[in-house]
C-alpha positions in Angstrom: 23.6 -16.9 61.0 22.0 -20.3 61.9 23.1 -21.2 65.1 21.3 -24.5 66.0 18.9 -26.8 63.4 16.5 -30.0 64.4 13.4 -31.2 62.2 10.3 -32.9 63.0 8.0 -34.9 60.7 6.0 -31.6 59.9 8.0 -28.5 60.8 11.5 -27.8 61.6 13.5 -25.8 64.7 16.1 -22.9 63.5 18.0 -20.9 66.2 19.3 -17.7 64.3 21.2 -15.0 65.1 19.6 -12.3 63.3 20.6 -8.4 63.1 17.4 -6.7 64.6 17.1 -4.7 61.1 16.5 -8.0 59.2 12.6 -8.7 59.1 12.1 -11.9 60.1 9.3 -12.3 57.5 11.2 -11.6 55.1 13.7 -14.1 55.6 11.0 -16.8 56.6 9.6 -16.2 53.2 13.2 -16.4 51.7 14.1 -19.9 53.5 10.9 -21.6 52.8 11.3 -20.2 48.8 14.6 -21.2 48.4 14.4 -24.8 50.2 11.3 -25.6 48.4 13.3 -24.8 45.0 16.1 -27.2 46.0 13.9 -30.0 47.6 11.6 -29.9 44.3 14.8 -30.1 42.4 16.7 -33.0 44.2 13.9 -35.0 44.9 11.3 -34.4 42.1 10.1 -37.8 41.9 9.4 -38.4 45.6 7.8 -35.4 46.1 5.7 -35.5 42.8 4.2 -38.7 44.3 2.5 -36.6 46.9 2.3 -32.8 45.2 1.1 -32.1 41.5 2.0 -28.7 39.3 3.6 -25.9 40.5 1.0 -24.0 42.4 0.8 -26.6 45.1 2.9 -25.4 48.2 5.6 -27.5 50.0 5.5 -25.4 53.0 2.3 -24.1 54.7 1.9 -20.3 55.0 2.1 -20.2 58.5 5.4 -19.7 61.0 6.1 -19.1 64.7 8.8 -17.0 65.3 10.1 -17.0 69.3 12.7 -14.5 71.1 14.7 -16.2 73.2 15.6 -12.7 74.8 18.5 -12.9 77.4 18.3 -16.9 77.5 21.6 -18.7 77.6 22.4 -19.4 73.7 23.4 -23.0 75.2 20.2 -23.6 77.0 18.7 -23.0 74.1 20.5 -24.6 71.4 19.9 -27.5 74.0 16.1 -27.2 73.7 15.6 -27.6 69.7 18.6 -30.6 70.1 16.1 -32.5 72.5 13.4 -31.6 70.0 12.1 -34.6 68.5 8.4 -34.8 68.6 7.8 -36.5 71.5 10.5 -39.8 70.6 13.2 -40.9 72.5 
């Protein structure tokens, strides 16, 4: 379940609450699949100004994937809130 959500110009924060079961790569590789679908869709002509034919990828490869372990679900929700690339 997503928990907390921010963005930045070139990657985004998600706070999940995920089963320990789930592989994380597998649902990394399911969001980015799924939200590439739906941006290409939405905003096809905006985004064909900057990526041409279908093998270019929206999203890069690579991920970072943190446990917050026994941190305070507030505390951290608080952290990817004040996430915002370095602006006030």
């Amino acid at each position: 379940m997503l928990e907390e959500f921010n963005g930045e110009p070139d990657h985004v924060h998600l706070l999940i609450n995920l089963h320990p079961d789930n592989n994380i790569s597998d649902l990394m590789a399911s969001l980015k699949s799924a939200s590439s679908r739906i941006l290409r869709q939405q905003y096809k002509s905006e985004i064909g100004k900057f990526y041409w034919g279908e093998k270019v990828k929206l999203w890069h490869d690579s991920k970072c994937v943190v446990s917050c372990g026994g941190a305070p679900l507030e505390i951290v929700k608080d952290y990817i809130k004040g996430q915002s690339g370095g602006k006030e």
